[in-house]
Steps between C-alpha positions, in 0.01 A plus 500: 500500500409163434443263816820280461708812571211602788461170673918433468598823594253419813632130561870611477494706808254266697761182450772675591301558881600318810189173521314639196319190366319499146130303525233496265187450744257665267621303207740504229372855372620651877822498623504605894854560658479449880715527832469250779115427371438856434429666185670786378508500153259390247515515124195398205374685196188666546308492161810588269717675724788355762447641851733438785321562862726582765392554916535860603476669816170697455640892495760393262255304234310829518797698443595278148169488403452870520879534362504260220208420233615180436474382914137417541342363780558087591314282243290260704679606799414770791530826348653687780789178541548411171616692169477376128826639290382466085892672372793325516649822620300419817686217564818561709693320742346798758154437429561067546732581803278678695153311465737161532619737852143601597382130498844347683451774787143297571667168532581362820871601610655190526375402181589810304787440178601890563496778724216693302607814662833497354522249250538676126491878662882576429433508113195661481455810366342846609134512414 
């Protein structure tokens, strides 16, 4: 998989989020999708390979991890909050969805784009 398909695949479902907002505060070689300030999405090559890091609640990062060889543990991030996907096969609308959900459910009410306990849950599919 080469990391136009990886990091478009990625960017494709972030856009299409209510507030998503592309920024490159690392510089041009990381892109960093956020929500109301907050990151939830963040996409670079780490020497050779494309990675996408996505937030995850903690018991369901372990889950993937243990699930799927190609979910590691978040790349510069918190390990137990964060998850690296390497395979664009990794890269659903799910995975996006929820960590863009996880972060929106910490932002104050009033300022919130979505309900994140219903917004995206009538499409998703069984785990």
């Amino acid at each position: 998989m080469n990391e136009m398909t990886l990091h478009k695949t990625a960017a494709a479902c972030a856009e299409e989020l209510p507030g998503a907002q592309l920024e490159h505060p690392f510089g041009d070689d990381w892109e960093v999708f956020k929500v109301r300030d907050k990151v939830f999405m963040l996409m670079t090559e780490v020497p050779g390979r494309p990675v996408v890091i996505l937030k995850a609640d903690p018991g369901e990062a372990h889950a993937l991890r243990e699930q799927f060889s190609h979910i590691t543990p978040g790349y510069h991030m918190n390990k137990k909050h964060w998850i690296t996907l390497e395979d664009r096969e990794g890269v659903d609308e799910e995975l996006v969805t929820d960590s863009y959900r996880l972060v929106v459910s910490h932002v104050p009410r009033a300022e919130r784009p979505v309900d994140p306990h219903t917004y995206g849950t009538g499409t998703r599919a069984a785990r």
